[in-house]
C-alpha positions in Angstrom: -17.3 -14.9 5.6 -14.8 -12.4 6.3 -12.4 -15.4 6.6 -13.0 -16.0 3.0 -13.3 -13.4 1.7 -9.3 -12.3 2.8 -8.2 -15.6 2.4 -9.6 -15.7 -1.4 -8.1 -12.4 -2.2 -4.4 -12.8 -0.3 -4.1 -16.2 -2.5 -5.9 -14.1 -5.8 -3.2 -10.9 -5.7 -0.5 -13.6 -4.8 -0.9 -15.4 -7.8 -1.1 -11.4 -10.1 2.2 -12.4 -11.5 2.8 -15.6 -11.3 3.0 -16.6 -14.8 5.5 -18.7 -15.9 8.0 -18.6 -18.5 7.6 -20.9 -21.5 10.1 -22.9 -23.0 11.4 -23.0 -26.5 8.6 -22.2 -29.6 9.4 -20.3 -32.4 9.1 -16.8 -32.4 5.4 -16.6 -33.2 4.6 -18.4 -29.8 7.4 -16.6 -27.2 5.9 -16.3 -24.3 5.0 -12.7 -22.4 7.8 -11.6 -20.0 7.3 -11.5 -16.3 9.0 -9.6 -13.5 9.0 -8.6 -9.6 10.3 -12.5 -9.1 9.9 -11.2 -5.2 5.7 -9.9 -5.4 5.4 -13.2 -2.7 8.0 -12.1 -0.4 7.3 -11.8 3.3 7.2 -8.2 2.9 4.5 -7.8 0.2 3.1 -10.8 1.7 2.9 -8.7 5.5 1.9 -5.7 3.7 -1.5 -7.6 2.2 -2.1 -8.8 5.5 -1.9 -5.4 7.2 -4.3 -4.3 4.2 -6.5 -6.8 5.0 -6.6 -6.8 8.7 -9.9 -5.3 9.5 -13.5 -4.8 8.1 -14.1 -1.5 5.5 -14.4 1.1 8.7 -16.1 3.6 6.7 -18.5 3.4 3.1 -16.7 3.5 0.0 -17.4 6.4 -1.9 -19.3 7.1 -4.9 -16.1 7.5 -7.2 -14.6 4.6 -5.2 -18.1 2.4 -5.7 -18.0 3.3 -9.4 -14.1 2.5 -10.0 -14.5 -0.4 -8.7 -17.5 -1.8 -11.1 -15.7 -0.4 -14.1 -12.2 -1.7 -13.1 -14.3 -5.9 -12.7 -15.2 -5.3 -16.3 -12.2 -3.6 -17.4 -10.3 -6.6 -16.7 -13.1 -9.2 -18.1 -12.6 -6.7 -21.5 -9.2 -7.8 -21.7 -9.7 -11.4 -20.8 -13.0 -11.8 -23.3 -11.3 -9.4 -26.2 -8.3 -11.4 -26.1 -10.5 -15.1 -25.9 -11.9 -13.9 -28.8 -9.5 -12.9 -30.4 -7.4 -15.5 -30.5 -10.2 -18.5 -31.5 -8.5 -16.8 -34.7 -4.3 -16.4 -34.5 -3.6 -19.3 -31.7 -0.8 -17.3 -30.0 0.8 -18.5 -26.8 1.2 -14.9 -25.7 -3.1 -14.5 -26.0 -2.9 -17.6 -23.9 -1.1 -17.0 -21.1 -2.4 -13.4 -21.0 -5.9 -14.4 -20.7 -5.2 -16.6 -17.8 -3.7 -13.9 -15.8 -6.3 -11.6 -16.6 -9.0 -14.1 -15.2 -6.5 -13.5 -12.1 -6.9 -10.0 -11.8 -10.9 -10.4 -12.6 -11.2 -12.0 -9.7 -8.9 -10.2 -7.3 -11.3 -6.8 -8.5 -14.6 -9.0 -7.7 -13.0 -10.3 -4.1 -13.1 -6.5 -3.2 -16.7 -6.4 -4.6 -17.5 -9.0 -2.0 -15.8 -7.5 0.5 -17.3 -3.9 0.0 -20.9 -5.9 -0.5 -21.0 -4.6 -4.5 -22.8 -6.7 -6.7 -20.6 -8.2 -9.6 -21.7 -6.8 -12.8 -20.0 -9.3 -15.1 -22.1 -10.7 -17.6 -21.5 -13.4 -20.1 -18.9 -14.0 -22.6 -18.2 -10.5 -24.8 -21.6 -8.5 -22.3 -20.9 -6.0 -20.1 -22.9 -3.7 -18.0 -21.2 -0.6 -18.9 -22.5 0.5 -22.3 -18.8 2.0 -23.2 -17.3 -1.1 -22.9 -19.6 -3.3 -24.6 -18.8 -0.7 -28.1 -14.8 -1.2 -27.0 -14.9 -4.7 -27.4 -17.1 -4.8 -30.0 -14.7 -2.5 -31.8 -11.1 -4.2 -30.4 -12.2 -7.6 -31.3 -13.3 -6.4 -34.9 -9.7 -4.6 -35.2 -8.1 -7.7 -33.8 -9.4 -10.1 -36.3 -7.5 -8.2 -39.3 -4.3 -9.3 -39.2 -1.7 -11.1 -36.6 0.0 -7.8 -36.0 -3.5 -6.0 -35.2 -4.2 -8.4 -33.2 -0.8 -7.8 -31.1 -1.5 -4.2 -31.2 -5.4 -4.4 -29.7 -3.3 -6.1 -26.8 -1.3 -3.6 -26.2 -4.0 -1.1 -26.9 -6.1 -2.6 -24.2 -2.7 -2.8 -21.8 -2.4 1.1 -22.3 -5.8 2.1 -21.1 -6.2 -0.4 -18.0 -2.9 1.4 -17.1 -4.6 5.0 -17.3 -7.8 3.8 -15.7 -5.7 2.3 -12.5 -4.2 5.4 -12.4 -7.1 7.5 -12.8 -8.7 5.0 -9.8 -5.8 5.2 -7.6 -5.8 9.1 -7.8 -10.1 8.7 -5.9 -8.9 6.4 -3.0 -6.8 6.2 0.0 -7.7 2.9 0.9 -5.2 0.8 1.4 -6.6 -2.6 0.5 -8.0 -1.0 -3.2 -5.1 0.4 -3.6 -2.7 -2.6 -3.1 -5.0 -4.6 -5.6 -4.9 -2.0 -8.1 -1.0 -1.2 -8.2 -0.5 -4.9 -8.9 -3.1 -4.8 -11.7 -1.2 -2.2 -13.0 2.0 -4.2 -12.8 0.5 -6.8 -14.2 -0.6 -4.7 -17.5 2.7 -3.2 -17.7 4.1 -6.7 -18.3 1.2 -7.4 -20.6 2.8 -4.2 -22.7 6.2 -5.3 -23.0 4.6 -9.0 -23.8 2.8 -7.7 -27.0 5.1 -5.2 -28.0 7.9 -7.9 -27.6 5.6 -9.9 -29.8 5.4 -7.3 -32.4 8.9 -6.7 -32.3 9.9 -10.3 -32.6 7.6 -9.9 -36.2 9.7 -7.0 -37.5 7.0 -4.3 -36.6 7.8 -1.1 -35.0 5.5 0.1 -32.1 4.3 3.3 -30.9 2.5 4.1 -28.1 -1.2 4.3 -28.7 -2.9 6.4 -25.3 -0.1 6.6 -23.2 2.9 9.4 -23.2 5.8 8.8 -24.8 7.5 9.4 -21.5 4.8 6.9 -19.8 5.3 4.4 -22.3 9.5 4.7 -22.5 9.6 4.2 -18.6 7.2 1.0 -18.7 9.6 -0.7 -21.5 12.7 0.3 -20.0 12.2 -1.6 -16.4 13.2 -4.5 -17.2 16.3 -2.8 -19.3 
């Protein structure tokens, strides 16, 4: 089992970022932009094996237990807000989104399994967690308006995964947890630039909607 269980999550958080470009579309349908070309080198790569090497040594605590639940259906949120959401716009930027959050949905629920939590994913648009059920009742509703809502729930939804893997990382020293969530948050900070690209591309102007200007202005300007 423990065989499994590291080989399923080396091959899940190897695959984070591995969205490919698209080619060609009109502007409507450009895809989401992707970085770190080199998340698969023999150096990440070494470091998820060294992260990976033993059994838990010690009980996860009770912030880490509970980070952990919210974080599996933080990232189901974004994959189910933006399903539904886009049963109604048809962008390629929804699309490809949505497959890499199923990604990191799975990468969070590998560590369930390995710290013996029980999944608390639901159906399609249920969640566990009472706060997130009313988010994406309300995101989905606020998506549905227009195009450019729609493209701003994404981003919306980009901005607080970022805070909440921050806020997570701050309650664990674990290196395993750790490595999972700093590549979920790499992987939302793509997801940001994707949508407000997006907007962009529709002659919208974009302002941060949870994060600090200074937070926000240092996530777009990576790739600058």
């Amino acid at each position: 089992m423990k065989t499994i269980i590291l080989g399923s999550l080396y091959l899940l958080l190897a695959g984070l970022l591995g969205c490919a470009y698209a080619s060609g579309g009109d502007a409507q349908n450009q895809d989401l932009l992707i970085v770190d070309e080199n998340y698969t080198s023999p150096v990440n790569q070494s470091a998820l094996v060294q992260a990976m090497a033993g059994e838990p040594s010690e009980e996860l605590t009770a912030a880490e237990r509970e980070d952990l639940l919210y974080m599996a259906e933080e990232e189901k949120l974004a994959g189910d807000v933006y399903s539904a959401i886009n049963e109604m716009w048809n962008l390629r930027v929804f699309d490809n989104i949505i497959r890499a959050e199923r990604t990191h949905e799975a990468a969070v629920k590998a560590l369930l399994a390995r710290y013996s939590l029980s999944d608390p994913a639901k159906g399609q648009g249920e969640f566990s967690n009472e706060t997130l059920q009313g988010l994406y009742y309300d995101l989905v509703s606020r998506g549905n308006r227009s195009l450019e809502d729609a493209l701003r729930v994404g981003a919306a939804v980009e901005e607080i995964d970022i805070l909440d893997l921050n806020e997570s990382m701050s309650r664990t020293g674990r290196e395993d947890i750790l490595l999972v969530y700093a590549n979920l948050r790499q992987g939302s900070e793509n997801h940001l630039r994707a949508f407000v690209n997006n907007l962009e591309r529709h002659g919208s102007e974009y302002s941060p909607q949870y994060l600090s200007w200074e937070a926000y202005d240092y996530i777009m300007n990576q790739l600058q």
